[in-house]
C-alpha positions as CSV (number, residue, x, y, z in Angstrom):
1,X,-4.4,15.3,14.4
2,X,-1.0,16.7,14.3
3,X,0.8,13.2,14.0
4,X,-2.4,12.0,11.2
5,X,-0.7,15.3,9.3
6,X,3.1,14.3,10.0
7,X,2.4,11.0,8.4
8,X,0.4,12.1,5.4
9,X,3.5,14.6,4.7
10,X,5.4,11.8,5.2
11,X,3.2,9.3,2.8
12,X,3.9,12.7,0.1
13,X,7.4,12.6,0.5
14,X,7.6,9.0,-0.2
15,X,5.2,9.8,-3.3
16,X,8.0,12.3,-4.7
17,X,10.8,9.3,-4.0
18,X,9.1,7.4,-6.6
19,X,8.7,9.8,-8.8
20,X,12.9,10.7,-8.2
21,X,13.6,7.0,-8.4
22,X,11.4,6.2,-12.1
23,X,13.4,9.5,-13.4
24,X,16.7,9.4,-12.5
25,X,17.7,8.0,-15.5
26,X,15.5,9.3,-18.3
27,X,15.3,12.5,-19.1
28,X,12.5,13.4,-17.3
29,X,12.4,16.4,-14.7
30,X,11.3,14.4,-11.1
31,X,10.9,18.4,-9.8
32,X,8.4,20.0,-13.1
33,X,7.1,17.4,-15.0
34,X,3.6,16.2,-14.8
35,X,2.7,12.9,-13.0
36,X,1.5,10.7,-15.5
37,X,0.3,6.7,-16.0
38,X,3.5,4.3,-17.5
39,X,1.2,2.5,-19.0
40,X,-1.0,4.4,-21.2
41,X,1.0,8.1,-20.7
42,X,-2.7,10.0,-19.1
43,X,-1.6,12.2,-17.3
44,X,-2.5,12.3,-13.6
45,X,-5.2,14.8,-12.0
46,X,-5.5,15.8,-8.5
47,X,-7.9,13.4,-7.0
48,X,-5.2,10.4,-8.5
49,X,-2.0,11.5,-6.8
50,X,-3.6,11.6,-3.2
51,X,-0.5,9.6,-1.7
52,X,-2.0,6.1,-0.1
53,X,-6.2,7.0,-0.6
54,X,-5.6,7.1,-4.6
55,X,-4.3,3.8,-4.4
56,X,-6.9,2.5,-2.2
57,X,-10.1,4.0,-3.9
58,X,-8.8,3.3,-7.3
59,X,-8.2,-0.2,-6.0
60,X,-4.5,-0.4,-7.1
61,X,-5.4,0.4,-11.0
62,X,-4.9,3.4,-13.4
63,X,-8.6,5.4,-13.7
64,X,-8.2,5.6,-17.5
65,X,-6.4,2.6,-19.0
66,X,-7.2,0.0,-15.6
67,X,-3.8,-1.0,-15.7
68,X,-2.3,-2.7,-12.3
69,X,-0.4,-0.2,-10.4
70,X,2.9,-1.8,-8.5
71,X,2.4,-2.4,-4.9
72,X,5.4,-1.2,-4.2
73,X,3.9,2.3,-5.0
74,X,1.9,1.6,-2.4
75,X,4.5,0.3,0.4
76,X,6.4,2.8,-0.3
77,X,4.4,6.2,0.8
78,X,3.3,3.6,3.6
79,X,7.0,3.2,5.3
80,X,7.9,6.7,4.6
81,X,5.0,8.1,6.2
82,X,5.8,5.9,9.1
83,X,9.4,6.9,9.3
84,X,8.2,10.7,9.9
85,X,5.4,9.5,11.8
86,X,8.2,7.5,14.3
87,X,10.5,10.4,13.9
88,X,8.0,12.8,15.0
89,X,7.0,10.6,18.0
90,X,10.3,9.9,19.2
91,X,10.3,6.5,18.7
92,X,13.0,6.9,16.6
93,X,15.6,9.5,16.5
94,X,15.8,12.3,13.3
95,X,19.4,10.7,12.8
96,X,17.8,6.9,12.5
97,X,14.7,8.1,10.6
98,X,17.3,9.6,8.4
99,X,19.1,6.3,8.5
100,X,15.6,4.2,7.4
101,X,15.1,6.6,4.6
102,X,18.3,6.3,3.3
103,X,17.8,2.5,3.1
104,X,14.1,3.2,1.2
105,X,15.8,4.9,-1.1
106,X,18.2,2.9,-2.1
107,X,16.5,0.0,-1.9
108,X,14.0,1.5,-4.7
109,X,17.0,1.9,-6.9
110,X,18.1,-1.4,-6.3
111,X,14.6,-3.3,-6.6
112,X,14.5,-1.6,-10.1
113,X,17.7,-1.4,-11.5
114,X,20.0,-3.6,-9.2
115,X,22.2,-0.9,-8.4
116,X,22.0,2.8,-7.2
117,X,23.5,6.2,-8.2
118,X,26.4,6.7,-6.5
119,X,25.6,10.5,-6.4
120,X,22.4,9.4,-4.0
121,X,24.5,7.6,-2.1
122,X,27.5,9.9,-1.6
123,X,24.4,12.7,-0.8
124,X,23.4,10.4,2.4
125,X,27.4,9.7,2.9
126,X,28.2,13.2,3.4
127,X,25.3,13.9,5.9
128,X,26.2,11.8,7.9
129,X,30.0,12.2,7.9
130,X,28.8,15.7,9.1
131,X,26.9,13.9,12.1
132,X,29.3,11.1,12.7
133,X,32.8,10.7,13.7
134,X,34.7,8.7,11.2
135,X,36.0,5.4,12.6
136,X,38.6,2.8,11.1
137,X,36.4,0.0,10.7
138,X,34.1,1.5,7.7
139,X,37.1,1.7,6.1
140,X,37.0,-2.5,5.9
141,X,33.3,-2.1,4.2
142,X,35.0,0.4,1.4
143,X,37.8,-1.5,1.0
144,X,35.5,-4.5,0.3
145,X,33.1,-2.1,-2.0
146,X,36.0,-1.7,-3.8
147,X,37.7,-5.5,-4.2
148,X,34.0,-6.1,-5.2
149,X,33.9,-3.6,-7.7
150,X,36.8,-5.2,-8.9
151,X,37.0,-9.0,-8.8
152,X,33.7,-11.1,-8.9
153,X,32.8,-11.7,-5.6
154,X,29.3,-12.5,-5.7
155,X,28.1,-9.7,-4.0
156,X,27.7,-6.2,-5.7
157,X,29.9,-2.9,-4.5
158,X,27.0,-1.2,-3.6
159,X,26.2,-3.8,-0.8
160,X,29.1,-3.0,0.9
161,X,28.3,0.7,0.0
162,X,25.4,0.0,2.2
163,X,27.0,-2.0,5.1
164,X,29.6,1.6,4.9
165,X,26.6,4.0,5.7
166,X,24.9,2.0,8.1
167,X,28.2,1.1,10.1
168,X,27.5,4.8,11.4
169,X,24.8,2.8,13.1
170,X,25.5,-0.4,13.9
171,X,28.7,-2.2,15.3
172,X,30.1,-4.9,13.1
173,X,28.7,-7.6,15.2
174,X,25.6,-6.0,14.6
175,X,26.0,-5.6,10.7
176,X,27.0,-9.3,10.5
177,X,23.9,-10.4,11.7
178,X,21.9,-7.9,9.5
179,X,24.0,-9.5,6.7
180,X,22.6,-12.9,8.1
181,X,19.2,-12.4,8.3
182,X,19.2,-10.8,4.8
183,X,21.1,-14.0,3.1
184,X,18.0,-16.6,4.9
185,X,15.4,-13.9,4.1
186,X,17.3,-13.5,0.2
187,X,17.5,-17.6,0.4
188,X,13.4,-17.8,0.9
189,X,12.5,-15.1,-2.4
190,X,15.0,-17.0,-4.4
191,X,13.3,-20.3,-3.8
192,X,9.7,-19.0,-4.0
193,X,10.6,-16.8,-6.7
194,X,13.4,-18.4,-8.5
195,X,14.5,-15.3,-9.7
196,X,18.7,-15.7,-11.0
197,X,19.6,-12.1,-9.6
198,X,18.5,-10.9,-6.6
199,X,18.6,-6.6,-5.5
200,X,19.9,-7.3,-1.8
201,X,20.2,-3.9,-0.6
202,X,16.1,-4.3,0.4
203,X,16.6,-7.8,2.2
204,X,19.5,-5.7,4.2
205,X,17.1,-3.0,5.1
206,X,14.6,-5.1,5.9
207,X,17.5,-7.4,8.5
208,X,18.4,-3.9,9.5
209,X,14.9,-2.7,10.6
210,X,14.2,-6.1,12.5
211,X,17.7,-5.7,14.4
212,X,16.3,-2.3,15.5
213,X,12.7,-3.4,16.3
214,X,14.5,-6.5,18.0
215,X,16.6,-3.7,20.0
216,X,14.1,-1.2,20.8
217,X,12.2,-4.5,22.4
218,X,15.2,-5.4,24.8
């Protein structure tokens, strides 16, 4: 019962991430204003902002205008609820659930506006500078943040932003071969999709999390 509670609370906080993510940039509150459709501007009762069930028993549509609610609203109070609920069972540690959450979140920003607020990401840097000794070789993953920042490398600064964080994490042998299974995986949405830019920060969470589910197997 208690972990079926952990994971709901999880599956809310994930609800509010969406909410933080859609607002960031408009003037919006994310903390006091009302939940409300995109579509049509209704605004939200009760019995619609159940995280996961609303979605479900609505069948993925608004319950005034019908509209087609995003998937991703979906997936994403999913995997946060599961990152509490592994958290919470030890599967993972609070310092890697903290690690997985950090990648959710940025990779919201990144699937919507192909880049993220370097506020967010210098919240998550500082935590874990807290947690973690520094060591010399993040300092190749800002430098290259940087140069890409700078010169047109094909790959945006907050990539490398990324790679900084989760070199807390992973060794650099590791990270490369995140970095490679996100460029086949990034390789497959381009040719099924054919979209011209891709957001690569969640193809690099997603090569993170099957490095650690590849790990925690061995």
């Amino acid at each position: 019962m208690l972990s079926l509670l952990i994971f709901f609370f999880g599956s809310t906080i994930g609800s509010f991430l969406l909410v933080f993510v859609e607002r960031f940039f408009t003037e919006e509150s994310f903390i006091y204003g009302r939940s409300h459709c995109d579509h049509c501007q209704h605004r939200l009762g009760i019995f619609d902002l159940v995280p996961l069930l609303s979605q479900l028993f609505l069948r993925g549509r608004c319950r005034y205008c019908k509209t087609k609610i995003s998937f991703l609203n979906f997936f994403t109070e999913l995997i946060c609820g599961l990152i509490f609920l592994s958290a919470f069972l030890h599967f993972t540690s609070v310092t890697q659930a903290l690690s997985f959450l950090f990648c959710l979140v940025l990779s919201l920003f990144d699937a919507k506006n192909h880049g993220f607020p370097l506020l967010v990401w210098g919240g998550f840097a500082v935590i874990f500078f807290l947690i973690f000794p520094f060591h010399v070789t993040m300092l190749c993953w800002f430098f290259l943040a940087l140069l890409a920042d700078c010169f047109p490398l094909k790959i945006g600064a907050g990539d490398f932003l990324w790679l900084f964080i989760l070199s807390y994490f992973l060794s650099f042998i590791q990270l490369v071969e995140v970095i490679q299974i996100a460029s086949v995986l990034g390789l497959l949405w381009y040719v099924f999709k054919k979209e011209k830019e891709l957001a690569f920060i969640p193809f690099l969470s997603i090569g993170y999390l099957i490095l650690f589910l590849t790990l925690q197997i061995h």
